[in-house]
C-alpha positions in Angstrom: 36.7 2.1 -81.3 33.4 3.2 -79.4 32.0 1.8 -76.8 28.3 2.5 -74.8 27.4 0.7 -71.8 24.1 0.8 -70.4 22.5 -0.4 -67.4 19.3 -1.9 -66.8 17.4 0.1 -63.7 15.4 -1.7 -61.6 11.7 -1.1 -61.7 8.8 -2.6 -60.5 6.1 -3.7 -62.7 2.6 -5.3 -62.3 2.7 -9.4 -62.5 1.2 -10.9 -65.5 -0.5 -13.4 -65.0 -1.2 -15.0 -68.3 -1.8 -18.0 -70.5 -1.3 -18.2 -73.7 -4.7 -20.6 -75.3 -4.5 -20.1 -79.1 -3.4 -18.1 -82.3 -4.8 -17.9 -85.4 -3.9 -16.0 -88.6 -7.5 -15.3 -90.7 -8.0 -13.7 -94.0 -11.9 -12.5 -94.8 -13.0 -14.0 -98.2 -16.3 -13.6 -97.2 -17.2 -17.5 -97.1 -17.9 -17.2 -93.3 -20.7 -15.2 -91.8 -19.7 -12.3 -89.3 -22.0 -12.6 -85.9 -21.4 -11.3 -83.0 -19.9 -13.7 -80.2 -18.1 -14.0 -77.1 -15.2 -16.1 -75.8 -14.8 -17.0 -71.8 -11.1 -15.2 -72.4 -9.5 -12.2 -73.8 -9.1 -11.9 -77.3 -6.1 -9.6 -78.9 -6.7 -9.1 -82.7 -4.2 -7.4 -84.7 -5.1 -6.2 -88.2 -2.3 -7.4 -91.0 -3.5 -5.9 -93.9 -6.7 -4.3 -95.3 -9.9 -2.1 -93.8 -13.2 -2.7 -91.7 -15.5 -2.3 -88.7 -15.4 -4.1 -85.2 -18.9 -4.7 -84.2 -20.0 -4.5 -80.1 -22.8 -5.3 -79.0 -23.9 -0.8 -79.3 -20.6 0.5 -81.3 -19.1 0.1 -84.1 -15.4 1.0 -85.0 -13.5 1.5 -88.2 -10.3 -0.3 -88.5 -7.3 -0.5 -90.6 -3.8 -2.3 -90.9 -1.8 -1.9 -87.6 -4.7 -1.7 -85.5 -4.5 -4.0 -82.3 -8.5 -4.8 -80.3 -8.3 -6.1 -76.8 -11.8 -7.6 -76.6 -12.2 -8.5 -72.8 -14.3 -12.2 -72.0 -17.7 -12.3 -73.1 -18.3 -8.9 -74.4 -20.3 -9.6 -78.1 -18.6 -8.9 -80.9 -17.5 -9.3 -84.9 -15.6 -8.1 -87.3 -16.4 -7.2 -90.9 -14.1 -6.4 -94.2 -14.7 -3.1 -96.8 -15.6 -4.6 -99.8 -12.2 -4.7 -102.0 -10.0 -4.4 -98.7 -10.8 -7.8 -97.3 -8.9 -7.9 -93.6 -6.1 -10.4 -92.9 -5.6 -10.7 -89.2 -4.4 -12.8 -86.3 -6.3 -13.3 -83.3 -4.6 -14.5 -79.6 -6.6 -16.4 -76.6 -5.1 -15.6 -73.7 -6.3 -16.4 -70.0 -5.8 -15.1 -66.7 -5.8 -11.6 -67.7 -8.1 -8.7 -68.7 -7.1 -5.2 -69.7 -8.9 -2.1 -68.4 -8.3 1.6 -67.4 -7.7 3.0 -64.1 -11.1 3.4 -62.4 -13.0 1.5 -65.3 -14.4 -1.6 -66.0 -12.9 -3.8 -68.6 -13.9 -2.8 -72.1 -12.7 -3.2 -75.7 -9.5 -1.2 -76.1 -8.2 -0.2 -80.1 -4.8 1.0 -80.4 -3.0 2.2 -83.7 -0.3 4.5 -82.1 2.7 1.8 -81.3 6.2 3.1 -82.2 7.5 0.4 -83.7 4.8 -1.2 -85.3 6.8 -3.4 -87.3 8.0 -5.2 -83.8 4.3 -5.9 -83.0 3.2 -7.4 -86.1 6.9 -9.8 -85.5 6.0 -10.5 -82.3 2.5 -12.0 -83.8 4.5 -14.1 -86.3 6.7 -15.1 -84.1 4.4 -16.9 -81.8 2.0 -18.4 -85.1 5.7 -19.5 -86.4 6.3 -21.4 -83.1 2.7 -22.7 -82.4 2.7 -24.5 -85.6 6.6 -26.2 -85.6 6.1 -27.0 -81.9 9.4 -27.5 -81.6 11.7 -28.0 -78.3 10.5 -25.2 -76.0 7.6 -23.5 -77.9 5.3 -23.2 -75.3 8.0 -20.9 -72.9 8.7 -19.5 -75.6 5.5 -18.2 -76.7 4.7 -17.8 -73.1 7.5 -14.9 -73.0 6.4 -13.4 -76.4 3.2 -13.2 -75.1 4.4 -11.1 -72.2 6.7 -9.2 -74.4 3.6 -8.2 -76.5 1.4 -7.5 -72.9 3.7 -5.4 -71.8 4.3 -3.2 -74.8 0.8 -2.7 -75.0 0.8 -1.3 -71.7 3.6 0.8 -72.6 2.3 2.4 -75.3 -1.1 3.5 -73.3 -0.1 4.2 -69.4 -3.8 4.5 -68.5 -4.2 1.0 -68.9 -3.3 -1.9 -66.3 -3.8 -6.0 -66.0 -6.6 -7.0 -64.2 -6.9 -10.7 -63.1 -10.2 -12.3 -64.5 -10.0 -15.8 -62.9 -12.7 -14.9 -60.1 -15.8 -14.7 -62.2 -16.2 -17.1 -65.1 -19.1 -18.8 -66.8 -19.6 -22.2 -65.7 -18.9 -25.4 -68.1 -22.3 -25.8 -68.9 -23.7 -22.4 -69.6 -20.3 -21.7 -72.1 -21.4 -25.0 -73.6 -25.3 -23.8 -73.8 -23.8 -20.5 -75.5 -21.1 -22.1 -77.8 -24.2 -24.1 -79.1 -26.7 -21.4 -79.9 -24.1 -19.4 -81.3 -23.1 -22.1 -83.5 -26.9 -24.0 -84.2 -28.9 -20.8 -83.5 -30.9 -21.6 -87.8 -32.2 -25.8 -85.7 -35.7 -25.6 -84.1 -33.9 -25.3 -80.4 -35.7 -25.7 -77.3 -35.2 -25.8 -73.6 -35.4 -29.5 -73.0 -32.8 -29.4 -76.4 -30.4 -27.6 -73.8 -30.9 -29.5 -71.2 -30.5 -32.8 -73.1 -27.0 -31.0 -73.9 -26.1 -30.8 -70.2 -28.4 -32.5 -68.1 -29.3 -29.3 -66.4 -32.4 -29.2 -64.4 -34.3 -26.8 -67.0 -35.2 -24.1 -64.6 -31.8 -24.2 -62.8 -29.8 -24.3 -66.5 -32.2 -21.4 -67.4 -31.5 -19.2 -63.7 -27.8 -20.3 -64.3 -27.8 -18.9 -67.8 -29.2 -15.6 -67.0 -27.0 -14.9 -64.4 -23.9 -14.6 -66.5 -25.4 -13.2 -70.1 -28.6 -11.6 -68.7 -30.5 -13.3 -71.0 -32.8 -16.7 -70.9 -31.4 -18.9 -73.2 -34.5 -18.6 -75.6 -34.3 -14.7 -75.3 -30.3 -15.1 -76.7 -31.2 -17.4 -79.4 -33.9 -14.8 -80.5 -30.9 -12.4 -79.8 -28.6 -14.5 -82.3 -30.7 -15.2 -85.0 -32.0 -11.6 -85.1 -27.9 -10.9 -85.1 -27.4 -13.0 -87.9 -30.8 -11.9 -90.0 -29.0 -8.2 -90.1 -26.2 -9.6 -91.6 -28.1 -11.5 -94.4 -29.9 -8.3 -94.8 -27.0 -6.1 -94.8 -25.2 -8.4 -97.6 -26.9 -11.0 -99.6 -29.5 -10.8 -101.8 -31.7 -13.1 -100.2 -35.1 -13.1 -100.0 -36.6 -11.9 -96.3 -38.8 -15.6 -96.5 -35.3 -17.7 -97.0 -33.4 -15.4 -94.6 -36.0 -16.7 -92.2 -36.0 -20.2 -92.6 -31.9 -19.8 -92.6 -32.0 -18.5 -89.3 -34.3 -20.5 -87.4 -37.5 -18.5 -87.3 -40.6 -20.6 -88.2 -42.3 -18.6 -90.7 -41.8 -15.2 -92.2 -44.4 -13.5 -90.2 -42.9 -14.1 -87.2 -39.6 -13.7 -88.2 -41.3 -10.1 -89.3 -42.9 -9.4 -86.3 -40.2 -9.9 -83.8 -37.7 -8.0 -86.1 -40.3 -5.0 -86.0 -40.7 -5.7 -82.2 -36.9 -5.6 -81.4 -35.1 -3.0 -84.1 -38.7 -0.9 -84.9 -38.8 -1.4 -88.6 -39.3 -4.2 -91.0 -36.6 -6.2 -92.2 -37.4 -4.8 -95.9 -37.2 -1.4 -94.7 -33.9 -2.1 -92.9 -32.6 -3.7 -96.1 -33.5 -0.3 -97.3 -32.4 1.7 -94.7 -28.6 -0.2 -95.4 -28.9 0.1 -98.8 -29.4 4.1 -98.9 -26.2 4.6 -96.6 -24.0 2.3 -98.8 -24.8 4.8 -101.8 -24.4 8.0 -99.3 -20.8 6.2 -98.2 -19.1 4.1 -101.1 -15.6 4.0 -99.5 -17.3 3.1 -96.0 
């Protein structure tokens, strides 16, 4: 007979502070459009199975299975499949929390280095198997998978620690404002359509708005549909006058002009552009 007995040593650790908000478990067939957006919370993605890119608002990363993003609240982003390695992924909401190295800001964070990767992607299932059942306890228990999960991340990159995100968040009415043009950005939208939506004074909603995305609301629906006119670009065949009317912008010339204004080419010549670096990277 053997026998090993260990100890467990005492050790201070950080408090987490966290809530667990949602889970989902997405597989890219391509019958959704990918444009960038923002969430009030932190989002942890973890990829299942196949290869893509993670778009920020000025980067773009490769990813693969095993890879885990930490996208902090409100910074833009999307995610897009390889053609023929279409991604499968889940996705947590968590509040209360925000992830960020010593001495830094918070910032998207990808990891692919975990020991046991195999534990990770369990720990995912685990707390999609007990969101759905609901059973007796689910929510304490996916409240200590979650910090199971939180603090494996943390061991597996020392350089990063908690940070508490509940002094600084977007009012009701601006996330509301931004849900909707991120969601209505192809309607003819104007200022007195937002304010009908809150019952904002106009020039206050528009102040308010800035504050927290640096943008006035009509500059980040420009933003948006701009956003979304890349992606048509990028992959559909569509014709530049119907990717226009699609997206919200009046007529074709304008929709021309402020695409030459903002990216410094035509939207032809970005097709182009796209098309000539898909031939110089096939497996991309």
């Amino acid at each position: 007979m053997s026998h090993r007995h260990y100890s467990i040593k005492e050790k201070e650790l950080p408090k987490i502070n966290s809530r667990l908000l949602s889970i989902s478990l997405s597989k890219d067939e391509r019958d959704w459009p990918s444009v960038l957006h923002t969430h009030p919370f932190t989002e942890i993605f973890f990829v299942l199975n196949g290869k893509g890119n993670f778009f920020f608002r000025r980067d773009i990363r490769p990813i693969e299975t095993g890879d885990l993003i930490i996208i902090p609240p409100y910074l833009e982003h999307t995610e897009q499949s390889i053609p023929g390695t279409p991604l499968e992924y889940y996705v947590l909401g968590i509040d209360g929390i925000a992830f960020q190295e010593e001495d830094q800001s918070a910032s998207a964070q990808i990891f692919c280095n975990f020991d046991n990767l195999a534990m990770i992607r369990d720990l995912f299932a685990q707390i999609h198997y007990e969101v759905k059942s609901g059973g007796y306890g689910a929510e304490l228990i996916c409240q200590h998978l979650l910090e199971i999960l939180i603090l494996r991340i943390l061991r597996s990159s020392r350089q990063l620690v908690p940070v508490s995100i509940n002094t600084v968040r977007m009012t009701k009415e601006c996330a509301q404002i931004k849900e909707y043009l991120d969601t209505n950005y192809g309607e003819h939208i104007t200022l007195d359509t937002l304010t009908g939506l809150t019952h904002m004074n106009k020039y206050y909603m528009a102040h308010s708005f800035a504050k927290y995305t640096g943008f006035s609301p009509i500059q980040y629906l420009n933003r948006r549909r701009l956003e979304a006119a890349c992606q048509l670009l990028r992959d559909t065949d569509l014709s530049v006058s119907d990717i226009a009317g699609s997206t919200g912008f009046s007529s074709q010339s304008y929709f021309t002009q402020t695409f030459r204004k903002f990216y410094g080419i035509t939207p032809i010549k970005y097709r182009q552009d796209h098309e000539k670096e898909q031939i110089k990277s096939p497996d991309r």
